[in-house]
FIBALO-421689 format. One record per residue (C-alpha): y, x, z; residue number from 1; residue in one letter. Coordinates in pm, 1 decimal, padded with zeros to 6 digits. Last residue first. Layout:
N
+----------+----------+----------+-----+---+
|       yy |       xx |       zz |   k | r |
+----------+----------+----------+-----+---+
|        Y |        X |        Z | NUM | A |
...
+----------+----------+----------+-----+---+
END
This chain:
355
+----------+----------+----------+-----+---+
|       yy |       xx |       zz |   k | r |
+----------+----------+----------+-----+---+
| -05598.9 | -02765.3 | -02273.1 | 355 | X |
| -05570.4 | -02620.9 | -01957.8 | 354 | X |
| -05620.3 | -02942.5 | -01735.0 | 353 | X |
| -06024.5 | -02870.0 | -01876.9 | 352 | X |
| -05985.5 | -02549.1 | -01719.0 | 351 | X |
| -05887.8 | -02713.1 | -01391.4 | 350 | X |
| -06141.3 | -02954.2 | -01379.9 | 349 | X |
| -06403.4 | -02673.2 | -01422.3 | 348 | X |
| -06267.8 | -02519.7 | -01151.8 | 347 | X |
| -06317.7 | -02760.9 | -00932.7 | 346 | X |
| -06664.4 | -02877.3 | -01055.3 | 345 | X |
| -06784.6 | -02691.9 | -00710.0 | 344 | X |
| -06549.8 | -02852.9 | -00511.2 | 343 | X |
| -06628.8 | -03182.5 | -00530.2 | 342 | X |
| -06344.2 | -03421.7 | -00742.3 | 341 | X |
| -06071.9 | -03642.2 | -00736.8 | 340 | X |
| -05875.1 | -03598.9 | -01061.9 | 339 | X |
| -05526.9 | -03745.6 | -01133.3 | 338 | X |
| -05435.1 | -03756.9 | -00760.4 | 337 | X |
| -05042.9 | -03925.5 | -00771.7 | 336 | X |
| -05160.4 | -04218.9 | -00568.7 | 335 | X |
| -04970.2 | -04084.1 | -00256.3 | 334 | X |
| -05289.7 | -04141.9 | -00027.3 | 333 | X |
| -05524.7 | -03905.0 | -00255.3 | 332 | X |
| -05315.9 | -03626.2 | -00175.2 | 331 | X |
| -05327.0 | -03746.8 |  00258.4 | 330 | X |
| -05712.1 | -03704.1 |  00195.0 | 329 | X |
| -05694.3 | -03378.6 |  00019.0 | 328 | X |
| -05511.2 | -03234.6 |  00267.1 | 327 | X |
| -05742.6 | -03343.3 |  00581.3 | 326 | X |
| -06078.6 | -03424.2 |  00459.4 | 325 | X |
| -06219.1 | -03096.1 |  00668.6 | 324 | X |
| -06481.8 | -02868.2 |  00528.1 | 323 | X |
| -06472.4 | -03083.0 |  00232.4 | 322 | X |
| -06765.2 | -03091.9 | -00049.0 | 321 | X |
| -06836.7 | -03503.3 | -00058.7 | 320 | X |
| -06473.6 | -03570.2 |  00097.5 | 319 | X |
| -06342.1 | -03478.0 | -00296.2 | 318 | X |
| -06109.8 | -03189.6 | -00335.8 | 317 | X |
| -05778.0 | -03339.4 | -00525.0 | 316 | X |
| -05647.4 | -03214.3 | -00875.0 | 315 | X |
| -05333.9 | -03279.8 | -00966.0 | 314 | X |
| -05234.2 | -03299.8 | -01355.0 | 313 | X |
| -04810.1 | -03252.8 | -01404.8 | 312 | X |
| -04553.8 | -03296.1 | -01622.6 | 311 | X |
| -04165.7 | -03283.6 | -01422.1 | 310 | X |
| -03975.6 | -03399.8 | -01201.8 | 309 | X |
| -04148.4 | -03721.4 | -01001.5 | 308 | X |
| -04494.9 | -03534.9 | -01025.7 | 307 | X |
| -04380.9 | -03227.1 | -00913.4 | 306 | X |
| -04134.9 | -03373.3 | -00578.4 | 305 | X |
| -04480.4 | -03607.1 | -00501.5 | 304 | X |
| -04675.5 | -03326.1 | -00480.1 | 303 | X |
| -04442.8 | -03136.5 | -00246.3 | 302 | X |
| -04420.5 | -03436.3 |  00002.4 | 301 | X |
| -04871.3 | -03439.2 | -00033.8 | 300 | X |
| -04868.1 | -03031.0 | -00035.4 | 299 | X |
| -04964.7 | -02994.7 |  00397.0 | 298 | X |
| -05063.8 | -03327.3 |  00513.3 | 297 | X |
| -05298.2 | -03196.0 |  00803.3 | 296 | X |
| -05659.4 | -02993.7 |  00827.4 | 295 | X |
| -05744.6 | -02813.7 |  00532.5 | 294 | X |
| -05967.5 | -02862.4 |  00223.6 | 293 | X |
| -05856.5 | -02806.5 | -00166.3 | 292 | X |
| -05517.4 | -02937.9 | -00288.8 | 291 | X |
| -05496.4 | -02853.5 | -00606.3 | 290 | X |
| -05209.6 | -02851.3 | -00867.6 | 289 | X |
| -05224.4 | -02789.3 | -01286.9 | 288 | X |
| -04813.0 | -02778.2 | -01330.9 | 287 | X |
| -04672.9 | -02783.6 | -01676.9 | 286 | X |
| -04331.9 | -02530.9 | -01725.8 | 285 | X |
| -04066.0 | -02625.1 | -01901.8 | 284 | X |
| -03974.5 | -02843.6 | -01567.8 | 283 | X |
| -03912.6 | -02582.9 | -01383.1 | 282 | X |
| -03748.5 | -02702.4 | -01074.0 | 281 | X |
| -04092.4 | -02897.0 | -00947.9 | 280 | X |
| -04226.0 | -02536.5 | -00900.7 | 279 | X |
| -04000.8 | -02500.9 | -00589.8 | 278 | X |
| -04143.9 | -02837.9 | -00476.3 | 277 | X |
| -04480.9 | -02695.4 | -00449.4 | 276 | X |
| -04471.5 | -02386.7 | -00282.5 | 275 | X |
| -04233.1 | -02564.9 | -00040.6 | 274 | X |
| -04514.0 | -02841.0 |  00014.5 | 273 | X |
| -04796.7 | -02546.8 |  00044.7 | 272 | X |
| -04634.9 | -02421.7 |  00310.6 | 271 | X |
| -04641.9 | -02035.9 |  00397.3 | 270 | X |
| -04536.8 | -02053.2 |  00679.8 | 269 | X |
| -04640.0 | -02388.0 |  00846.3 | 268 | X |
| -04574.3 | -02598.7 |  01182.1 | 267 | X |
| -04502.6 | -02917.0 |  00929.1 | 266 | X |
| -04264.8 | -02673.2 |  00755.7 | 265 | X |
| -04188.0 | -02330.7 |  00895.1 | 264 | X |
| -03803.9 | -02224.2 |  00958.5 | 263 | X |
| -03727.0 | -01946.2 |  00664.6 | 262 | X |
| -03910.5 | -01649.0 |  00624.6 | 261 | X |
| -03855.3 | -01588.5 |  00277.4 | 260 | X |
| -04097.5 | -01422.7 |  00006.5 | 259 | X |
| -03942.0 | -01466.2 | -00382.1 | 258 | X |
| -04207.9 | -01443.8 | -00674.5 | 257 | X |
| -04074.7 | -01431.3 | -01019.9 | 256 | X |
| -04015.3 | -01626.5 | -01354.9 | 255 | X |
| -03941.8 | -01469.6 | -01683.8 | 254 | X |
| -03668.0 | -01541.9 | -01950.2 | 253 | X |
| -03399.5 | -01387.7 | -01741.4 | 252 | X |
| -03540.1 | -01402.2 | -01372.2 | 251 | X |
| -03575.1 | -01750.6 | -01262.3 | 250 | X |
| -03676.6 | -01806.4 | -00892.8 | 249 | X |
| -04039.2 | -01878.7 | -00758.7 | 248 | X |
| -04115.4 | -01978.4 | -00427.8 | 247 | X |
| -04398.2 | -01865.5 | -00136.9 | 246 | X |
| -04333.8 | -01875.9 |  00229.6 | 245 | X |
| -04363.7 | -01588.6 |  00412.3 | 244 | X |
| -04620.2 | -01565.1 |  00797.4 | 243 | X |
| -04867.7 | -01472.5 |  00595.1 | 242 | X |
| -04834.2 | -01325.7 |  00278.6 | 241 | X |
| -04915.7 | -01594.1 | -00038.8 | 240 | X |
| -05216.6 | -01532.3 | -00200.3 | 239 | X |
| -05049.9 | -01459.2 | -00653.9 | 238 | X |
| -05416.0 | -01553.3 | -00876.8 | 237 | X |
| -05313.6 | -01345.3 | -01201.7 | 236 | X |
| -05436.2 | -01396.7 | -01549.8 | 235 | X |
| -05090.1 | -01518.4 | -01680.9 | 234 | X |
| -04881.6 | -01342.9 | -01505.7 | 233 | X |
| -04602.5 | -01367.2 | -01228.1 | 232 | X |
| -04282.1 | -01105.6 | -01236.4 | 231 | X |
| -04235.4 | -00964.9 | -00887.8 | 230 | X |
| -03943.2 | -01007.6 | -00701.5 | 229 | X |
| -04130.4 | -01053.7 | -00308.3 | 228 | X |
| -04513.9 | -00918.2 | -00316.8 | 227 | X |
| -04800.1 | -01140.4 | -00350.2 | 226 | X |
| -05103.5 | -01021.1 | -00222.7 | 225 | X |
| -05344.9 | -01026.4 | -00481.2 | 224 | X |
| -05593.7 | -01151.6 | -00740.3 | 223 | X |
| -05699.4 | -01028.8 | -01095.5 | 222 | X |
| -05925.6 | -01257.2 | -01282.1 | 221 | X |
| -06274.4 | -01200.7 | -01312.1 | 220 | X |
| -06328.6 | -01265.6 | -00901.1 | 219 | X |
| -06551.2 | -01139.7 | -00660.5 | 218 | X |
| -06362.7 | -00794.5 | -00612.4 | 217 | X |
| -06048.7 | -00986.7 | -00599.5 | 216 | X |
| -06134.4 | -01265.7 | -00346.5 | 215 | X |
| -06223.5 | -00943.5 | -00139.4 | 214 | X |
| -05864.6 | -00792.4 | -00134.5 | 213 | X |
| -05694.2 | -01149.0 | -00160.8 | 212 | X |
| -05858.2 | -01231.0 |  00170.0 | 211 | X |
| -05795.5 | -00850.4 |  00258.5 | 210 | X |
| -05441.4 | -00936.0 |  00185.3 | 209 | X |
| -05403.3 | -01260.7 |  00379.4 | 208 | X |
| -05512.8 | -01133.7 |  00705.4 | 207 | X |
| -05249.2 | -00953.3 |  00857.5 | 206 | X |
| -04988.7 | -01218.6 |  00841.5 | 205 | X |
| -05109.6 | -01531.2 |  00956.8 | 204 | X |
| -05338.0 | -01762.1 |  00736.4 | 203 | X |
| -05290.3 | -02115.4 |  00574.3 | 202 | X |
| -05379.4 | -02043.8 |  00225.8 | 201 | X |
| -05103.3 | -02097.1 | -00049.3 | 200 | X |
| -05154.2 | -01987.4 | -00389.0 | 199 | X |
| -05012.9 | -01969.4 | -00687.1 | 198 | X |
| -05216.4 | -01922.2 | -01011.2 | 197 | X |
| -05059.3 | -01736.2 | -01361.3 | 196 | X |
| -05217.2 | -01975.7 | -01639.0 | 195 | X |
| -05357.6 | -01860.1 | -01945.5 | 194 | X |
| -05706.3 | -01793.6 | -01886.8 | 193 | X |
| -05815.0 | -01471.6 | -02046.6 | 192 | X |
| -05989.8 | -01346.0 | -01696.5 | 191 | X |
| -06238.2 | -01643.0 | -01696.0 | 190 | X |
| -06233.0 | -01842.9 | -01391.9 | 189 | X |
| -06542.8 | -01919.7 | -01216.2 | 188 | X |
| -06473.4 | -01656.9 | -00886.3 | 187 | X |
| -06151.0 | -01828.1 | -00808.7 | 186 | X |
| -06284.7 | -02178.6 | -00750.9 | 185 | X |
| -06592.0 | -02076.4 | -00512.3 | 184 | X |
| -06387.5 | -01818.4 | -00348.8 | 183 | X |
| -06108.6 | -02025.6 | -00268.9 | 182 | X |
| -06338.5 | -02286.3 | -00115.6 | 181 | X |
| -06459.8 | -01981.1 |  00127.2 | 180 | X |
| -06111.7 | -01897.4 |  00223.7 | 179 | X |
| -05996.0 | -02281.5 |  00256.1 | 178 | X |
| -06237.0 | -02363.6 |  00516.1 | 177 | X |
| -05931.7 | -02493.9 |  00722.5 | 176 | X |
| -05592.0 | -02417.3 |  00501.0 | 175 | X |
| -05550.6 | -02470.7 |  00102.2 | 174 | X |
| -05305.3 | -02523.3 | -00147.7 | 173 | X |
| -05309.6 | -02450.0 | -00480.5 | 172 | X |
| -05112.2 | -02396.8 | -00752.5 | 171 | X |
| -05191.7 | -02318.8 | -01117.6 | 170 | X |
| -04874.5 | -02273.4 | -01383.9 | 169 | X |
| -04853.9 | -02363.5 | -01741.6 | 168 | X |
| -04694.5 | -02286.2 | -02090.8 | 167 | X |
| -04734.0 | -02588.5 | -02306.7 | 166 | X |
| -04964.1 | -02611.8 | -02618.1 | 165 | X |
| -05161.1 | -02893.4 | -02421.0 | 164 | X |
| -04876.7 | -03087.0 | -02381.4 | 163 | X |
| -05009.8 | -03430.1 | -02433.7 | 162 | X |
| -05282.7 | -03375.4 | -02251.1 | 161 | X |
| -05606.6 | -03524.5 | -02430.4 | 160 | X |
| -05858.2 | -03303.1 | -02250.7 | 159 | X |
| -06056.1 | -02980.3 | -02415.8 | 158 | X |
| -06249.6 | -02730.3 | -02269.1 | 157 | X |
| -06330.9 | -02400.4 | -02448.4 | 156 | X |
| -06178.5 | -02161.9 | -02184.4 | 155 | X |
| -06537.5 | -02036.8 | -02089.6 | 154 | X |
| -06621.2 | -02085.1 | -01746.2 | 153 | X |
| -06861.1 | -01822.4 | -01553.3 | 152 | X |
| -07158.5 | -01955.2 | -01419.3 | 151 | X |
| -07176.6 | -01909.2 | -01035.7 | 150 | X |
| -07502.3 | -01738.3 | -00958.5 | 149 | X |
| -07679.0 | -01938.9 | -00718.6 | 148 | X |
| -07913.4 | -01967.9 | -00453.3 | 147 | X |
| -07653.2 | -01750.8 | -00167.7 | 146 | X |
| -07304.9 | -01923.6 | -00270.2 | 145 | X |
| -07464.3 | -02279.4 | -00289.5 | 144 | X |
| -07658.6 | -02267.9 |  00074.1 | 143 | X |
| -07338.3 | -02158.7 |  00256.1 | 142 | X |
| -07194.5 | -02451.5 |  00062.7 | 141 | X |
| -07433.7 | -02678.4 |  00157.3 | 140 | X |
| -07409.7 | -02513.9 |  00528.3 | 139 | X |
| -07042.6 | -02585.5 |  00515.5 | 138 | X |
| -07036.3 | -02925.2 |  00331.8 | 137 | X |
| -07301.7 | -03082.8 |  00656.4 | 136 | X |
| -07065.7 | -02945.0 |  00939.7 | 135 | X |
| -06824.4 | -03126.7 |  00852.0 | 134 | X |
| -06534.3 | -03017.3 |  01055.2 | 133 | X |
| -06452.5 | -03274.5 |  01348.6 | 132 | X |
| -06472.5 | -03048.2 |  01654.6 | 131 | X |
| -06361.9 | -02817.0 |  01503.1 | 130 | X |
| -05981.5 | -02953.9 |  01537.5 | 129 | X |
| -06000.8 | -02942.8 |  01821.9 | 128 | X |
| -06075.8 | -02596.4 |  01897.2 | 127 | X |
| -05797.1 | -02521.2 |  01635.8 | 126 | X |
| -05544.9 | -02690.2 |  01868.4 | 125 | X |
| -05675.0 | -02547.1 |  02181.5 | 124 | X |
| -05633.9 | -02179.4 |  02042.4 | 123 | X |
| -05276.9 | -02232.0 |  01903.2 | 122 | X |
| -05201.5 | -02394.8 |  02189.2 | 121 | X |
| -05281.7 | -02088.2 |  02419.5 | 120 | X |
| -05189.3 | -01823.8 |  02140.7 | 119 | X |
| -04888.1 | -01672.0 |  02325.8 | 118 | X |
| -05087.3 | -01711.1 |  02651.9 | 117 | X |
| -05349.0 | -01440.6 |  02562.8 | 116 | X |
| -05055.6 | -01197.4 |  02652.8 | 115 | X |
| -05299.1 | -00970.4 |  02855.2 | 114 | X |
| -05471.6 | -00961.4 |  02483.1 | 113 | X |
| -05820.6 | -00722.2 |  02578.1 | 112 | X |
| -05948.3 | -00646.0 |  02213.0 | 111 | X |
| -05600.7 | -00618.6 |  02057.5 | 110 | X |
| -05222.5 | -00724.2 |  02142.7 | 109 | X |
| -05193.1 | -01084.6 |  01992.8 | 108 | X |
| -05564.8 | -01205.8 |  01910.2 | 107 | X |
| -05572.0 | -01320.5 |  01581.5 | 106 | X |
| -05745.3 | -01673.6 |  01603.8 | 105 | X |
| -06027.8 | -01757.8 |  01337.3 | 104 | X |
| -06155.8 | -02064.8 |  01141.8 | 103 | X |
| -06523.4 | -02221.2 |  01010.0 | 102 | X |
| -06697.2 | -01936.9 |  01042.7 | 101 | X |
| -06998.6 | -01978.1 |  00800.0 | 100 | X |
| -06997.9 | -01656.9 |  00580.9 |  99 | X |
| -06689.5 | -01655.6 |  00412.3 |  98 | X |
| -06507.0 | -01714.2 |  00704.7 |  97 | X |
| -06678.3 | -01414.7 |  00893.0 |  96 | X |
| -06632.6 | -01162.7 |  00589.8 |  95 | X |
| -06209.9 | -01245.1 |  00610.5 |  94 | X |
| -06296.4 | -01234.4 |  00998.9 |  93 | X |
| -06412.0 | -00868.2 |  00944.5 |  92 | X |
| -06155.4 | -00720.8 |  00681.9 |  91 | X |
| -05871.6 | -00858.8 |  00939.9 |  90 | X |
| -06060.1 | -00631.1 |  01219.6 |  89 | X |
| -06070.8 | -00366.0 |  00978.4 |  88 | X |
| -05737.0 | -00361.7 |  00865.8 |  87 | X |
| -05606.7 | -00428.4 |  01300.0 |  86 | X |
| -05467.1 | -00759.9 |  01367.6 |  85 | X |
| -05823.5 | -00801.4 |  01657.2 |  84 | X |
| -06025.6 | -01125.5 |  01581.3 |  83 | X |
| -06112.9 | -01445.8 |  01790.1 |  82 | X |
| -06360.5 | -01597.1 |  01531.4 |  81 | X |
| -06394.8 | -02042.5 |  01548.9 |  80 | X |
| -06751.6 | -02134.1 |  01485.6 |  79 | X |
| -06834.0 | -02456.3 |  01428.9 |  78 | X |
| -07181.1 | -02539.2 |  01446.8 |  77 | X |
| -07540.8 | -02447.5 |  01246.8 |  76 | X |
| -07782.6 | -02362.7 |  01466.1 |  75 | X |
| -08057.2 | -02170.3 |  01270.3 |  74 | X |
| -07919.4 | -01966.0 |  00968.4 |  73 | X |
| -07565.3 | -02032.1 |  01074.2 |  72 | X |
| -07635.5 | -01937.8 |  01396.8 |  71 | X |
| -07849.2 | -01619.8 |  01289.0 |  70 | X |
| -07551.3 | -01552.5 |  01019.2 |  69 | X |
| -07292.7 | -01597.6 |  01281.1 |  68 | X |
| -07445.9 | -01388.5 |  01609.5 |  67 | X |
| -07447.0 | -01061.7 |  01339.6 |  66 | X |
| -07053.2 | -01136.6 |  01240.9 |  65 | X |
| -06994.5 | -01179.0 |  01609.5 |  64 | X |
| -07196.1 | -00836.5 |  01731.3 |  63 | X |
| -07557.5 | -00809.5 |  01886.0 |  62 | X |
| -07590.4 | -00535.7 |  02175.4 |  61 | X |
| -07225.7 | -00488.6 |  02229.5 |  60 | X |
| -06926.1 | -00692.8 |  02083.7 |  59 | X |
| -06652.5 | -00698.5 |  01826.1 |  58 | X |
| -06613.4 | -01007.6 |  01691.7 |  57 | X |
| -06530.3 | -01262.3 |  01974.8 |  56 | X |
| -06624.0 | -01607.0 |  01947.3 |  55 | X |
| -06525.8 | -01943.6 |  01989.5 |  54 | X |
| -06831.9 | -02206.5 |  01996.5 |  53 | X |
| -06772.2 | -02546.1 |  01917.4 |  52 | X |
| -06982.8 | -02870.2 |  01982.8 |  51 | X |
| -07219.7 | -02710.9 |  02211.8 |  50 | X |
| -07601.0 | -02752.8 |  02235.9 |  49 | X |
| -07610.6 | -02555.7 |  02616.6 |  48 | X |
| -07955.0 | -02454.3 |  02576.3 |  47 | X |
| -08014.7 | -02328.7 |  02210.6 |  46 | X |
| -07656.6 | -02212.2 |  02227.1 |  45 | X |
| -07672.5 | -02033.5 |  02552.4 |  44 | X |
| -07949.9 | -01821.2 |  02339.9 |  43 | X |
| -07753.1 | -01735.2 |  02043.3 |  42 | X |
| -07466.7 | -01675.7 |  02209.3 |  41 | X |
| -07642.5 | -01430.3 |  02453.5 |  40 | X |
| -07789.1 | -01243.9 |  02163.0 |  39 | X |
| -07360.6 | -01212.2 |  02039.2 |  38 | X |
| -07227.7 | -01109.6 |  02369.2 |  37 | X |
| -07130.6 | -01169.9 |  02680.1 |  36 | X |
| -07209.0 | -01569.6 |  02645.4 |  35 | X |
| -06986.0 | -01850.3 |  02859.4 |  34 | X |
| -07094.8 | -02203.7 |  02872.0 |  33 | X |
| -07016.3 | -02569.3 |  02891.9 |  32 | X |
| -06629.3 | -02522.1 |  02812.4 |  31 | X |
| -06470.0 | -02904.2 |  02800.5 |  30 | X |
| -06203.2 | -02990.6 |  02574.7 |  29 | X |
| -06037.3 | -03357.2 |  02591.2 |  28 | X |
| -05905.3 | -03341.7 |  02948.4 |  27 | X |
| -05699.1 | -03009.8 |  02786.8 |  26 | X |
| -05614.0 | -02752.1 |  03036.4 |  25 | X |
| -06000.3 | -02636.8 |  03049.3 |  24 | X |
| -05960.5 | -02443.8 |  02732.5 |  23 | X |
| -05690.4 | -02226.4 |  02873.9 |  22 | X |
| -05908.8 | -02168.1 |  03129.8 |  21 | X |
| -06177.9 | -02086.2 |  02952.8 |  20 | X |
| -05982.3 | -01854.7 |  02704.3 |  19 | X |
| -05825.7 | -01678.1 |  03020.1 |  18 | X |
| -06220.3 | -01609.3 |  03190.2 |  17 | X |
| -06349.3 | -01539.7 |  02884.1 |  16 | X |
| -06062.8 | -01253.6 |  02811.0 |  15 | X |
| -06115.1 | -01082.3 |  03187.9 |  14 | X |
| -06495.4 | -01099.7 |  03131.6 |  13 | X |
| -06459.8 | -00927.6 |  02840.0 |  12 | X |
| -06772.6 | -00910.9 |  02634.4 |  11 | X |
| -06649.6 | -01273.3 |  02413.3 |  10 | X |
| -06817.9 | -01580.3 |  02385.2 |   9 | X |
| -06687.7 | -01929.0 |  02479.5 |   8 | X |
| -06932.7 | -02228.9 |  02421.8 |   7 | X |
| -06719.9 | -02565.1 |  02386.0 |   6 | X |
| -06827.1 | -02905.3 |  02448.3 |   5 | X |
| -06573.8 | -03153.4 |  02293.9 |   4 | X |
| -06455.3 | -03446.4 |  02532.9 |   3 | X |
| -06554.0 | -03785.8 |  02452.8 |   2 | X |
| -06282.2 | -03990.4 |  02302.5 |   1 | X |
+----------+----------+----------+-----+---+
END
C-alpha cells in the first residue's frame, strides 16, 4: 500500500508539530507539508499535491472554512476539520461538512489541546480513512446543492406495499459524509409526511445539535436533537446526541425516545445497529430504513434483526453518489436491500415506501 501524503495545517506550531508526529507513527501515513494558515494551505497544496489535508478552523490571515471553499473550488481533496467543542466552533465544522469537508476531529481542551494524545488514533484512523473517499460524489454533490433548487416531494407516490395503511417509522443511519447526505434527503420531504424519522449520524457530543440546528432551518419538516422520554411524531426527523445511543420504549399507546450510554457497538455511540434492532420490537409498526454513506458495517446486524421480525422496505445509497461505499456496501451484502439507489432519488424512494 503506498503511504497517504498528508498536508497538516493549523497556526500553532506547538499543535502541527504533535499532529505530525502523531501522523508519522503510522508507516502507512506520511505528512509532506505543514501550512500556518489557510493562504498557506492553498499554496503548499498546489506544490505538495497531498492526499489529505487536516486542518484547523480558526486561523489568521485566511481561515479553514475560507481555505475550504477555494480548495474545493480549485483543488478538490479530503479535508478532515480539527474543531474547538465550543457552540460556535461546533456551528463551524457543521458549515465545513456541508461545504466540502469530508470529516472533523473535536479537539479535546480547545485551540492549543496539550492532551492531543487522547485523539491520537482517532486522528490516524480518520486520516485513513480519507484517503479512500470519493472524491468525484463530493464535488458532484457540492455542484448539486449550489445549481439547484431541490424540488419539494409531494406525498402522492404510490407502491404496491401490502401495508400501505400501516403506521410507519423512518430510520437512518449515516457516518462519513453523512451530514451533507442528510441534508439532501431531509430538505425534500414534505412537512405532512406521516412518518416520525430516526436518525443516527456518527458524531460526538457537541456537534449533533447544530447539525440538527441547521438541518432544521433547511428542512420542511421539523428536525432536532433528540431528548431522552420524549413522545416521537409524525413530521419529526429525531438526530441522535452524541456520545447516547438511540432506542425507543413503549409508553401507553405512544412510543418514546430513551438516551443510554451503554458500552459502544463496533467502536460506536450512537449505533445505527442498536437504533435498528430496538425498532425490530414493534412489529405494529412498518420500518422504511436507510443506510446512506459511512465508513464500516454500522446498521447491516440491525437490518437483518428488522427484516427477520417484522415488515420492512430498506433503502441502500448506491456507490454512484457515496462519499465512502462503506455502510451501504456491507447493506447490500445481507441481501435484505429492497432499493439500491443514488442519493439524490433517496427521498423519493422513501416517499414512494410511504404508500
Amino acid at each position: 500500500m503506498k503511504p497517504i501524503k498528508v498536508l497538516v495545517v493549523d497556526d500553532s506550531a506547538f499543535m502541527r508539530k504533535l499532529i505530525v508526529n502523531f501522523l508519522e507513527e503510522d508507516p502507512y501515513l506520511e505528512v509532506v507539508g505543514i501550512a500556518r494558515n489557510g493562504k498557506d494551505a492553498i499554496e503548499k497544496t498546489k506544490q505538495l499535491n497531498p492526499d489529505v489535508i487536516t486542518m484547523d478552523i480558526e486561523m489568521p490571515i485566511m481561515n479553514g472554512l475560507e481555505a475550504l471553499a477555494i480548495l474545493m473550488d480549485e483543488f478538490p481533496k479530503p479535508v478532515i476539520m480539527l474543531s474547538s467543542t465550543t457552540k460556535s466552533g461546533a456551528e463551524n465544522t457543521i458549515i465545513a461538512m456541508q461545504n466540502g469537508a469530508i470529516d472533523f476531529i473535536a479537539k479535546p481542551s480547545g485551540t492549543i489541546s496539550l492532551d492531543l494524545e487522547k485523539i491520537k488514533i482517532q486522528l490516524i484512523n480518520k486520516v485513513k480513512n480519507a484517503g479512500q473517499v470519493n472524491m468525484t460524489n463530493v464535488k458532484r454533490a457540492l455542484i448539486t446543492n449550489r445549481d439547484n433548487v431541490p424540488e419539494k416531494i409531494k406525498p402522492i407516490l404510490k407502491d404496491n406495499w401490502k401495508n400501505a395503511q400501516r403506521k410507519k417509522i423512518i430510520c437512518i443511519g449515516s457516518s462519513t459524509g453523512g451530514p451533507k447526505a442528510l441534508q439532501e434527503v431531509l430538505t425534500v420531504l414534505p412537512k405532512s409526511i406521516k412518518a416520525p424519522i430516526l436518525i443516527v449520524q456518527h458524531m460526538p457530543a457537541g456537534f449533533t445539535k447544530s447539525l440538527a440546528n441547521r438541518l432544521d432551518a433547511l428542512s420542511e419538516i421539523t428536525v432536532k436533537e433528540a431528548e431522552d422520554g420524549e413522545y416521537i411524531k409524525d413530521g419529526v426527523a429525531y438526530i441522535a446526541p452524541g456520545n447516547h445511543h438511540l432506542v425507543l420504549k413503549q409508553v401507553g399507546n405512544e412510543l418514546a425516545i430513551s438516551l443510554n450510554h451503554s458500552p459502544p457497538i463496533k467502536g460506536h455511540r450512537p449505533s445505527v445497529d442498536m437504533m435498528f434492532e430496538s425498532l425490530s420490537h414493534f412489529s405494529e409498526y412498518d420500518k422504511i430504513a436507510v443506510i446512506l454513506t459511512g465508513m464500516g458495517a454500522d446498521g447491516s446486524k440491525g437490518l437483518i434483526e428488522l427484516k427477520t421480525k417484522g415488515n420492512v422496505k430498506a433503502i441502500a445509497e448506491s456507490e454512484n453518489s457515496c462519499i465512502v461505499f462503506g455502510m451501504p456496501k456491507s447493506a447490500i451484502a445481507t441481501n435484505l436491500v429492497d432499493e439500491i439507489t443514488d442519493l439524490n432519488h433517496v427521498a423519493k424512494t422513501i416517499m414512494k415506501c410511504m404508500g
